[in-house]
DRENMAR-967804 format. One record per residue (C-alpha): x, y, z. Coordinates in nm, 3 decimals, padded with zeros to 5 digits. Example, Ala and Ser with C-alpha at 12.3 -4.5 7.8 and 13.67 -1.06 7.14 Angstrom:
BEGIN
{xx = 01.230, yy = -00.450, zz = 00.780}
{xx = 01.367, yy = -00.106, zz = 00.714}
***
This chain:
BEGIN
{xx = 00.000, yy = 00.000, zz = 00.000}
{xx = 00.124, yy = 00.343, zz = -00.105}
{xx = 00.185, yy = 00.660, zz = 00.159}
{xx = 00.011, yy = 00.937, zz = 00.066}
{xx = 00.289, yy = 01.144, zz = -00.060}
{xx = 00.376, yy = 00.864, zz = -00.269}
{xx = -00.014, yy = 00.867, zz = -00.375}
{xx = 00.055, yy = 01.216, zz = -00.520}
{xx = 00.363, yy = 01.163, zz = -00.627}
{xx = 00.264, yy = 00.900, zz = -00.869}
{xx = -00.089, yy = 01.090, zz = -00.980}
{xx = 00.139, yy = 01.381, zz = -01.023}
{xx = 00.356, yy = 01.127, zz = -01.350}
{xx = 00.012, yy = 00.947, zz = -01.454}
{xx = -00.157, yy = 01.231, zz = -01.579}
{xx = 00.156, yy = 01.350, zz = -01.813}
{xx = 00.096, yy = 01.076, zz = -01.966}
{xx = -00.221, yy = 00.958, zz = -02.019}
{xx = -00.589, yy = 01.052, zz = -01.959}
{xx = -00.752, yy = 00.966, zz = -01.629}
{xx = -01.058, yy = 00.826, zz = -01.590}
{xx = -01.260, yy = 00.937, zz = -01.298}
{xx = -01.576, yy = 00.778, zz = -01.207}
{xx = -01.945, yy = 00.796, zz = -01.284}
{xx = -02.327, yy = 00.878, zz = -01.061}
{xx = -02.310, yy = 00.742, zz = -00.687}
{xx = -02.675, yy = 00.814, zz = -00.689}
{xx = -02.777, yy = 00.647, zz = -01.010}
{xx = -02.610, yy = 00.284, zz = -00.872}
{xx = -02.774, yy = 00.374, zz = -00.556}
{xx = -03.116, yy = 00.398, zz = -00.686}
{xx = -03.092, yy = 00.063, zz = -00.831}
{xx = -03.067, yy = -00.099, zz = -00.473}
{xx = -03.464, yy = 00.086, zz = -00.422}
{xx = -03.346, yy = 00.129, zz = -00.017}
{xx = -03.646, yy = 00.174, zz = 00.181}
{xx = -03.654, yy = 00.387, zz = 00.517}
{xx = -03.533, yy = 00.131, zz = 00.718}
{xx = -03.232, yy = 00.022, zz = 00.530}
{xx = -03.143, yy = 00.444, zz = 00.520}
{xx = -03.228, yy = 00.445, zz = 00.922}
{xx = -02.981, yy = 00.154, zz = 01.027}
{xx = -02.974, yy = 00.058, zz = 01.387}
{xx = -02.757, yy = 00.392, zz = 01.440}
{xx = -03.098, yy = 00.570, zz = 01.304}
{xx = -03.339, yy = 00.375, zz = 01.446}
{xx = -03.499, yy = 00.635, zz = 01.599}
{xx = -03.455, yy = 00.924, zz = 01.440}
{xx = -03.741, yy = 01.164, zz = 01.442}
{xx = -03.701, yy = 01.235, zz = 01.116}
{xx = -03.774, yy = 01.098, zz = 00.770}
{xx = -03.456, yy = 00.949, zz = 00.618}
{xx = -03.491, yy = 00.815, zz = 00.276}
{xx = -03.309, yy = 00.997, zz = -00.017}
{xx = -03.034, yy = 01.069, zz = 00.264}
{xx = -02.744, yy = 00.899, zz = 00.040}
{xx = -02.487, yy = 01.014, zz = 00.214}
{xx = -02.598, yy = 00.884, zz = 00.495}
{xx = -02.550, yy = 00.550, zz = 00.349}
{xx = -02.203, yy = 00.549, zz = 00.397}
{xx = -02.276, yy = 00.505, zz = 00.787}
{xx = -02.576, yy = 00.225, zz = 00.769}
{xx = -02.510, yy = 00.077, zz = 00.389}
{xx = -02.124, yy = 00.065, zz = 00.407}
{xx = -02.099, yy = -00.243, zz = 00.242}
{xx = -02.313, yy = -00.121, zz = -00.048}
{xx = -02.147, yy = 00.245, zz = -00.091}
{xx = -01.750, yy = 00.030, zz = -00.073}
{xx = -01.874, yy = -00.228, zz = -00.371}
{xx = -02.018, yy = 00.094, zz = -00.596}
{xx = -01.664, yy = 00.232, zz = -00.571}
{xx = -01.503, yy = -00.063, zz = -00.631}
{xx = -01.708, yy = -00.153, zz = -00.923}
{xx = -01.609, yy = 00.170, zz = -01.083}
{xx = -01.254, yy = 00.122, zz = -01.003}
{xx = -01.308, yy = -00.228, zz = -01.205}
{xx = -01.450, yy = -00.070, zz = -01.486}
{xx = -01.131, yy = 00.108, zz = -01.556}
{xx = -01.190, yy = 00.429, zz = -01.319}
{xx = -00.841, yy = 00.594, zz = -01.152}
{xx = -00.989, yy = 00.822, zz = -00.933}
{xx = -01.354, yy = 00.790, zz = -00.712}
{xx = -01.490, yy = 01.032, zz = -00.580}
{xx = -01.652, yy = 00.985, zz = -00.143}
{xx = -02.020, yy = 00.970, zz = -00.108}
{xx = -02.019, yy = 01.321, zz = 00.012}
{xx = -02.202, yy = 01.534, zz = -00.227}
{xx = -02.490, yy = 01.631, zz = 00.086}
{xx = -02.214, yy = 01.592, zz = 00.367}
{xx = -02.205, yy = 01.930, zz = 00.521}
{xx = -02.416, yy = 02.051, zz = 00.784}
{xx = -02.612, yy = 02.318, zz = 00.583}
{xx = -02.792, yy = 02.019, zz = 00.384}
{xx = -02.806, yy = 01.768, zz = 00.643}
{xx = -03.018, yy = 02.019, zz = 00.849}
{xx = -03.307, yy = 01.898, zz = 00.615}
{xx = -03.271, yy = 01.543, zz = 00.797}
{xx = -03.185, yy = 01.682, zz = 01.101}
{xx = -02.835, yy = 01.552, zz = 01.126}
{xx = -02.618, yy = 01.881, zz = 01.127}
{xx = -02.392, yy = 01.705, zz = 01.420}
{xx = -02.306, yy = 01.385, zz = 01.180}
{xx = -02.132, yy = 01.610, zz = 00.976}
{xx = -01.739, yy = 01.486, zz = 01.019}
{xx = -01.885, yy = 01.130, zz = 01.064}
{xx = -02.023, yy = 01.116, zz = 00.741}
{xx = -01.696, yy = 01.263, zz = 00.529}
{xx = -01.472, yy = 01.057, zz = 00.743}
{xx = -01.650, yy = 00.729, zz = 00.707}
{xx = -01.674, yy = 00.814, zz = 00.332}
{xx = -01.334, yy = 00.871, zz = 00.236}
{xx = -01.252, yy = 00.542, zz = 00.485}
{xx = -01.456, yy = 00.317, zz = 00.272}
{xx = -01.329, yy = 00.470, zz = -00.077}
{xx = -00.973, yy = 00.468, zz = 00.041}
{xx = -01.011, yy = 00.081, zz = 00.158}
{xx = -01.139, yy = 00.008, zz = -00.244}
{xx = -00.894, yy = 00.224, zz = -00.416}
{xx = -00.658, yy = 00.033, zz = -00.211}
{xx = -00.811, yy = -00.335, zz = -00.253}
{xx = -00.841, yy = -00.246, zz = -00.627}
{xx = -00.448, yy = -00.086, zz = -00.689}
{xx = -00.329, yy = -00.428, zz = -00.558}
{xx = -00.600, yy = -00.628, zz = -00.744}
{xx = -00.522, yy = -00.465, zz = -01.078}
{xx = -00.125, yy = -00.418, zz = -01.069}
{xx = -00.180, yy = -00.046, zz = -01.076}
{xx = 00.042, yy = 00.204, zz = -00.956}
{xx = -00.221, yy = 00.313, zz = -00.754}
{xx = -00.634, yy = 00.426, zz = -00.720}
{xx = -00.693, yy = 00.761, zz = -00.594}
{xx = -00.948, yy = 00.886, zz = -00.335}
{xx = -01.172, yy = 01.260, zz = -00.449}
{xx = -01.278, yy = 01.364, zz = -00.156}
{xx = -01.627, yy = 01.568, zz = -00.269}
{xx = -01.722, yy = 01.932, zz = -00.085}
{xx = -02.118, yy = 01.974, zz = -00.291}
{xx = -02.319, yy = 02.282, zz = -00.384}
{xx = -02.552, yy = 02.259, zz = -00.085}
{xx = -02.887, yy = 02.333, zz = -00.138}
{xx = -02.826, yy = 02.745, zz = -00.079}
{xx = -02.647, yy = 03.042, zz = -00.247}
{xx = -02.453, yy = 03.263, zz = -00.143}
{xx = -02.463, yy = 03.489, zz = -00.400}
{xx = -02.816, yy = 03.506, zz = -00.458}
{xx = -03.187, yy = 03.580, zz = -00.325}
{xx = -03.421, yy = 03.296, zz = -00.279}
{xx = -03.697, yy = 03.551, zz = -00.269}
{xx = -03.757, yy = 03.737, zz = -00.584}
{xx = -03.967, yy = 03.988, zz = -00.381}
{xx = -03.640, yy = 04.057, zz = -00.187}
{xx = -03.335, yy = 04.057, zz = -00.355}
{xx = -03.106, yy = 04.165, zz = -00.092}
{xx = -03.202, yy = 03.854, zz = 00.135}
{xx = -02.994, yy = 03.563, zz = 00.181}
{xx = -03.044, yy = 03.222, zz = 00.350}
{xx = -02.642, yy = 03.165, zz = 00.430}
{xx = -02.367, yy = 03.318, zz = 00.547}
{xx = -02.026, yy = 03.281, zz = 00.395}
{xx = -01.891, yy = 03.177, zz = 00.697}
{xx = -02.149, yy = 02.971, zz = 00.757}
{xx = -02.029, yy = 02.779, zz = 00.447}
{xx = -01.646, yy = 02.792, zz = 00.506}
{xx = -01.699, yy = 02.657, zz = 00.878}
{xx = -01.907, yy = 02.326, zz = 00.748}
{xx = -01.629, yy = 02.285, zz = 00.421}
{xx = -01.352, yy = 02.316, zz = 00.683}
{xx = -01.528, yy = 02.081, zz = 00.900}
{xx = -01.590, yy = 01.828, zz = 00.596}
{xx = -01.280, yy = 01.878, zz = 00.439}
{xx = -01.040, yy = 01.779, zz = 00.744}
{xx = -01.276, yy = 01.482, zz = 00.803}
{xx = -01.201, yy = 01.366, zz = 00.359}
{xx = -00.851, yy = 01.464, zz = 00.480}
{xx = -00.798, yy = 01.244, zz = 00.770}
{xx = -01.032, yy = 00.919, zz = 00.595}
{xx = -00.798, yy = 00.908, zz = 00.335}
{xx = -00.850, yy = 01.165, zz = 00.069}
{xx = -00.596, yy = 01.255, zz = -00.222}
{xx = -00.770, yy = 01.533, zz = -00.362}
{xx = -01.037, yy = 01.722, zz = -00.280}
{xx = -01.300, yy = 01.776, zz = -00.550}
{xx = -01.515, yy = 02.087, zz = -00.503}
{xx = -01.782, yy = 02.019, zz = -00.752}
{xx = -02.122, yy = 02.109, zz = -00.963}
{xx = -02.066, yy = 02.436, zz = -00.913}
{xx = -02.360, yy = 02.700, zz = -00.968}
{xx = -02.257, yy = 02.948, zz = -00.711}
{xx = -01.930, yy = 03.079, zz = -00.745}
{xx = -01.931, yy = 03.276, zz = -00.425}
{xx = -02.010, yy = 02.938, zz = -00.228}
{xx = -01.714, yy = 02.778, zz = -00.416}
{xx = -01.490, yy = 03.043, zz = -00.253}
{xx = -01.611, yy = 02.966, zz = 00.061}
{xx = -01.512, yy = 02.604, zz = 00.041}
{xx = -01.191, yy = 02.674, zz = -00.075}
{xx = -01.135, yy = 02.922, zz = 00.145}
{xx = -01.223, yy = 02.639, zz = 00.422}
{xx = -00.978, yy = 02.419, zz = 00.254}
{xx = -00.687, yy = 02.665, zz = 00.324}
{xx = -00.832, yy = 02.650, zz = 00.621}
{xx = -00.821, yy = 02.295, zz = 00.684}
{xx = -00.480, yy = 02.263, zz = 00.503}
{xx = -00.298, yy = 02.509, zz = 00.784}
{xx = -00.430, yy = 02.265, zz = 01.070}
{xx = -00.315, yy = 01.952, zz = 00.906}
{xx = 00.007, yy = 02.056, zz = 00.786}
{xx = -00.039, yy = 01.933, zz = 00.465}
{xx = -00.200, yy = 02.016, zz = 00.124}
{xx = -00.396, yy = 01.802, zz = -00.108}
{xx = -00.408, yy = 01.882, zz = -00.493}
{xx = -00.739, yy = 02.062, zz = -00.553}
{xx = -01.017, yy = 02.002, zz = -00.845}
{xx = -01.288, yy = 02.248, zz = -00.903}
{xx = -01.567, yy = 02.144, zz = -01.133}
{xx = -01.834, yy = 02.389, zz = -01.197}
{xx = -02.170, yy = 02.338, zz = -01.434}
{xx = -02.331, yy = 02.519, zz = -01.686}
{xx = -02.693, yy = 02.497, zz = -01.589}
{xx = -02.852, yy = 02.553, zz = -01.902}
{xx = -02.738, yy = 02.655, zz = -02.311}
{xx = -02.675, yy = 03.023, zz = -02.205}
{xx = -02.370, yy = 02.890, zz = -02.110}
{xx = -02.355, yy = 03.051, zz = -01.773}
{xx = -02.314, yy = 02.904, zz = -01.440}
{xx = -02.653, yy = 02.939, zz = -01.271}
{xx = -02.498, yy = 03.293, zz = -01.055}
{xx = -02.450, yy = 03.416, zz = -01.414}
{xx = -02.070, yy = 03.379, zz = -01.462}
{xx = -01.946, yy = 03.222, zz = -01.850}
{xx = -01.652, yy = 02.948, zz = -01.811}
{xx = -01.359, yy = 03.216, zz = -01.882}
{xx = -01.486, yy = 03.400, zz = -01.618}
{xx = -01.559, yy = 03.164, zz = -01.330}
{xx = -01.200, yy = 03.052, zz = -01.391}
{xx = -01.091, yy = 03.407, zz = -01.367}
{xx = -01.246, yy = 03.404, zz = -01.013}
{xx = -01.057, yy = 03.076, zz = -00.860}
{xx = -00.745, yy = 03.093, zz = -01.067}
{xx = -00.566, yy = 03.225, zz = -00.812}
{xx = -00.589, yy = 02.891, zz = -00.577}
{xx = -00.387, yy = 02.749, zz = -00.876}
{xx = -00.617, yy = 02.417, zz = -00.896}
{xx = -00.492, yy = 02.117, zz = -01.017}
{xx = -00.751, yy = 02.068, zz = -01.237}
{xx = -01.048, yy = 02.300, zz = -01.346}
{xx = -01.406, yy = 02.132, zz = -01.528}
{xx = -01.758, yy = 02.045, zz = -01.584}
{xx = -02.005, yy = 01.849, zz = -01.462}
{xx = -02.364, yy = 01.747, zz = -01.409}
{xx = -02.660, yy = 01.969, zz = -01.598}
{xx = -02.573, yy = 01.895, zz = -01.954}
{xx = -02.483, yy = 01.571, zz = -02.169}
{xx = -02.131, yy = 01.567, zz = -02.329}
{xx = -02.193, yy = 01.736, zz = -02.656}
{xx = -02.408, yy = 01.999, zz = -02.502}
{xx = -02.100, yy = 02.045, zz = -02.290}
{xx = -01.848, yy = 02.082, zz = -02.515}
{xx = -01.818, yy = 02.436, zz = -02.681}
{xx = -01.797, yy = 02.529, zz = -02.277}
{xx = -01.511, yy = 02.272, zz = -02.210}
{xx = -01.332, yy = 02.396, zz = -02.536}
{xx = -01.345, yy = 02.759, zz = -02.384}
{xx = -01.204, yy = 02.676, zz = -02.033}
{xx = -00.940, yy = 02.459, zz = -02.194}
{xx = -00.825, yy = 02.723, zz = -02.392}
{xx = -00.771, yy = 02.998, zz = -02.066}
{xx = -00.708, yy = 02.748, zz = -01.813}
{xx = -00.355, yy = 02.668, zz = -01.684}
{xx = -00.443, yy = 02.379, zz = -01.515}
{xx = -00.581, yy = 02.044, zz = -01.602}
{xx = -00.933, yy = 01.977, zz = -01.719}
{xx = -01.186, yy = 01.747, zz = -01.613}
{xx = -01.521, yy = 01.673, zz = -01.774}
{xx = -01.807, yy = 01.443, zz = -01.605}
{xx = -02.124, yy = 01.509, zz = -01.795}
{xx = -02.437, yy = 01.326, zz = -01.760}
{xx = -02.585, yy = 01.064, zz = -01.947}
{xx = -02.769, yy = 01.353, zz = -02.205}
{xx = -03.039, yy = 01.549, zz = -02.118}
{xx = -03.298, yy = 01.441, zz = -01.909}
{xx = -03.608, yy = 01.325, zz = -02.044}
{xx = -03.959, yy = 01.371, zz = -01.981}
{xx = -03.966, yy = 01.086, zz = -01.701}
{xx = -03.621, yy = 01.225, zz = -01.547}
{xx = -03.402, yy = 00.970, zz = -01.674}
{xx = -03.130, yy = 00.948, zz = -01.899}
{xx = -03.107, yy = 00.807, zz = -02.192}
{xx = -02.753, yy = 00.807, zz = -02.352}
{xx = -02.591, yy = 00.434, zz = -02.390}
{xx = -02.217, yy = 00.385, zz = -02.274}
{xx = -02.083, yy = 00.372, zz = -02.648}
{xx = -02.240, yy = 00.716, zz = -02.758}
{xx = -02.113, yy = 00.901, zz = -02.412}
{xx = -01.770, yy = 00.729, zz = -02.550}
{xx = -01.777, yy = 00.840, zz = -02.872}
{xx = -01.833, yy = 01.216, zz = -02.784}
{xx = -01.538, yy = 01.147, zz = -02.516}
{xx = -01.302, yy = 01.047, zz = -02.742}
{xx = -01.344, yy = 01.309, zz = -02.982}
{xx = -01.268, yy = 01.576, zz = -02.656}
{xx = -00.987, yy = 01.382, zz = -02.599}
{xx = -00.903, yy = 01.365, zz = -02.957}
{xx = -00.919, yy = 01.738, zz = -02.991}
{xx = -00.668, yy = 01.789, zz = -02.704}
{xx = -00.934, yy = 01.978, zz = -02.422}
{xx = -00.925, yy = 01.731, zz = -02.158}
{xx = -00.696, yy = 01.515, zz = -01.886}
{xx = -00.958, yy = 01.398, zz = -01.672}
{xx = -01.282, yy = 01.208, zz = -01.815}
{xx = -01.586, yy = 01.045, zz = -01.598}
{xx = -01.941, yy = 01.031, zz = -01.554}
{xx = -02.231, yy = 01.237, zz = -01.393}
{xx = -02.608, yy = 01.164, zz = -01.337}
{xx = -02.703, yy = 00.806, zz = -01.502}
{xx = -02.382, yy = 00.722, zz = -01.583}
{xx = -02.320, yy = 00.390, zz = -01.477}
{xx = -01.956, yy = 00.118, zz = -01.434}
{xx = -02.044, yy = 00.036, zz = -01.819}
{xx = -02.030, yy = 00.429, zz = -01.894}
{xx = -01.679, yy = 00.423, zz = -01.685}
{xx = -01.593, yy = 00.133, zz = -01.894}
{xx = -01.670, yy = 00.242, zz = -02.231}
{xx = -01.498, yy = 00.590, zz = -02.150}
{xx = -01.174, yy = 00.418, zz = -02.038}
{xx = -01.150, yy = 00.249, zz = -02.374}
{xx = -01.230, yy = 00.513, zz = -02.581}
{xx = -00.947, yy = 00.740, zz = -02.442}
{xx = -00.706, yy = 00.482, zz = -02.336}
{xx = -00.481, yy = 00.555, zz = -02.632}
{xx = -00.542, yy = 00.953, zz = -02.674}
{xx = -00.252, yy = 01.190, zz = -02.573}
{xx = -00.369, yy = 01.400, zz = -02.231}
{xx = -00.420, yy = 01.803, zz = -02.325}
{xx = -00.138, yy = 01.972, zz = -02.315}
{xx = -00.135, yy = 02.282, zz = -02.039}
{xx = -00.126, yy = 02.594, zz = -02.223}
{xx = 00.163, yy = 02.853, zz = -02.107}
{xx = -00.061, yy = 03.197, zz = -02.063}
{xx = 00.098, yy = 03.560, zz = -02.097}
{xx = 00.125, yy = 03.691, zz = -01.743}
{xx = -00.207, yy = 03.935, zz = -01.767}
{xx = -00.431, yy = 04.123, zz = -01.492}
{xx = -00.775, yy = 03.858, zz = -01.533}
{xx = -01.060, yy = 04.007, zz = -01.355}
{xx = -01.443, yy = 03.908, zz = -01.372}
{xx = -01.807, yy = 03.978, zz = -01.308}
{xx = -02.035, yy = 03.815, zz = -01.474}
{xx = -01.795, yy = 03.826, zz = -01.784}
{xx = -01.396, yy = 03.845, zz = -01.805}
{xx = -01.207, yy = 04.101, zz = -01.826}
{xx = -00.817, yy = 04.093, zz = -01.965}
{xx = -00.608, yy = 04.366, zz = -01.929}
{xx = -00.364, yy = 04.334, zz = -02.244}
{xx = -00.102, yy = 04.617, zz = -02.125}
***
């Protein structure tokens, strides 16, 4: 079993060489299991005076068997890098189940179990090694915007509301065994900066840093985050934490996707990652692209030189994983750009100073 330095050391080689594949949807494998209240409850949860169901994260506590084989059944399918069962893990969305206090439990416990099956899986495989995403969600608030259209001003969360539960969540990924830390789906920039903020935060009372990924989403085709920010400038606004990699996810299918990964590959100095969905949703909610057309639209990013990372979002599945690891397994990874030294500011839009 690798340390972690030697973890980093070795993701740090892999990716000059080749494309990494991260995984695909926790909660689409999860679904298939249909979990009643009970199973979600677990003796821990017994009684609980609140419903529980739809609580995934909370599986990682009462379900831990279940949540360790859906990692390592992505990290069979070809997958590098999973990412913890943490997408609801801080306290501002566990407040809907009443469970604000089980906040380090659940990110700890999550990390544990994907550490143990990146682990069982390196050694299975003769890889070099699995790595470990710890993941620091949206939450179900903004920062940056009203949730009342009849009062603009208002907000239900504080910034430092949201950097105390992302510290708290991401020195509990940190200590379970987390190589990177994976602040993803992205609508609200301004709660992004909170988290990493909170990382900083959690890295000074460690003693240690992890490499970061951001992965934002484009919410609709205006091709703007969903606080109003285009790709160029949302990387504008977290360049400075020099990421290791910078992407999209969730919201759109891969070719819906793509003229937005094309323009942050093009202005970002730093790896890119892109885990779309399975296409659009359709009128039931589910999605409907197979494995081998995800793959084809994957290999043609990676054929055009705009990504390093590849995976799955909502319904992908281990055959999406699988059929994206073959499509890419022979491309060259994008090369990062080198970028004039410029003043990059941004609103809603960039701004470059050229002089």
């Amino acid at each position: 079993m690798n340390t972690r330095d030697e973890r980093l050391a070795l993701l740090h080689k892999e990716i000059q060489s080749r494309i990494l594949i991260l995984d695909g949807a926790m909660g689409t494998m999860i679904q298939a299991h249909g979990f009643g209240e009970a199973d979600y409850r677990g003796a821990r949860f017994k009684d609980h005076g609140a419903d529980l169901k739809g609580n995934n994260d909370l599986l990682s506590l009462t379900q831990a068997d279940c949540i360790r084989q859906i990692h390592k059944d992505y990290l069979d399918a070809g997958a590098d890098i999973v990412e913890t069962n943490t997408f609801n893990a801080s306290s501002i969305s566990q407040a809907d189940y009443g469970l604000e206090d089980i906040v380090r439990d659940l990110n700890y416990e999550s990390a544990r179990l994907a550490r143990m099956a990146a682990d069982e899986a390196a050694q299975e495989h003769g890889r070099p090694a699995c790595w470990v995403a710890g993941v620091l969600g949206p939450t179900n608030r903004t920062a940056s915007m009203s949730p009342d259209v009849n009062d603009p001003g208002f907000r239900n969360v504080t910034f430092d509301a949201l950097r105390e539960t992302y510290c708290d969540a991401g020195l509990a990924l940190m200590r379970g065994g987390a190589d990177l830390l994976l602040v993803e789906t992205i609508f609200d920039t301004l709660n992004a900066k909170a988290a990493l903020m909170a990382l900083e935060d959690a890295f000074d009372k460690e003693g240690y840093r992890l490499p970061i990924m951001i992965s934002g989403t484009i919410t609709d085709k205006s091709g703007r985050t969903l606080s109003g920010q285009t790709p160029e400038a949302f990387w504008n606004s977290v360049a400075h934490t020099k990421p290791f990699s910078i992407g999209l996810n969730c919201a759109l299918g891969a070719k819906e996707m793509r003229p937005y990964l094309e323009e942050l590959s093009r202005v970002a100095n730093a790896h890119i990652s892109a885990h779309p969905n399975a296409g659009l949703p359709n009128e039931f909610g589910a999605y409907d692209e197979t494995p081998e057309m995800m793959a084809d639209q994957l290999a043609e990013f990676a054929a055009s030189g705009l990504v390093n990372i590849v995976g799955g979002c909502c319904g992908t599945t281990p055959d999406h994983i699988r059929a994206f690891a073959h499509a890419v397994k022979d491309k060259p990874p994008r090369e990062i750009p080198e970028l004039p030294k410029r003043l990059r500011l941004s609103g809603l839009e960039p701004f470059t100073a050229l002089s």
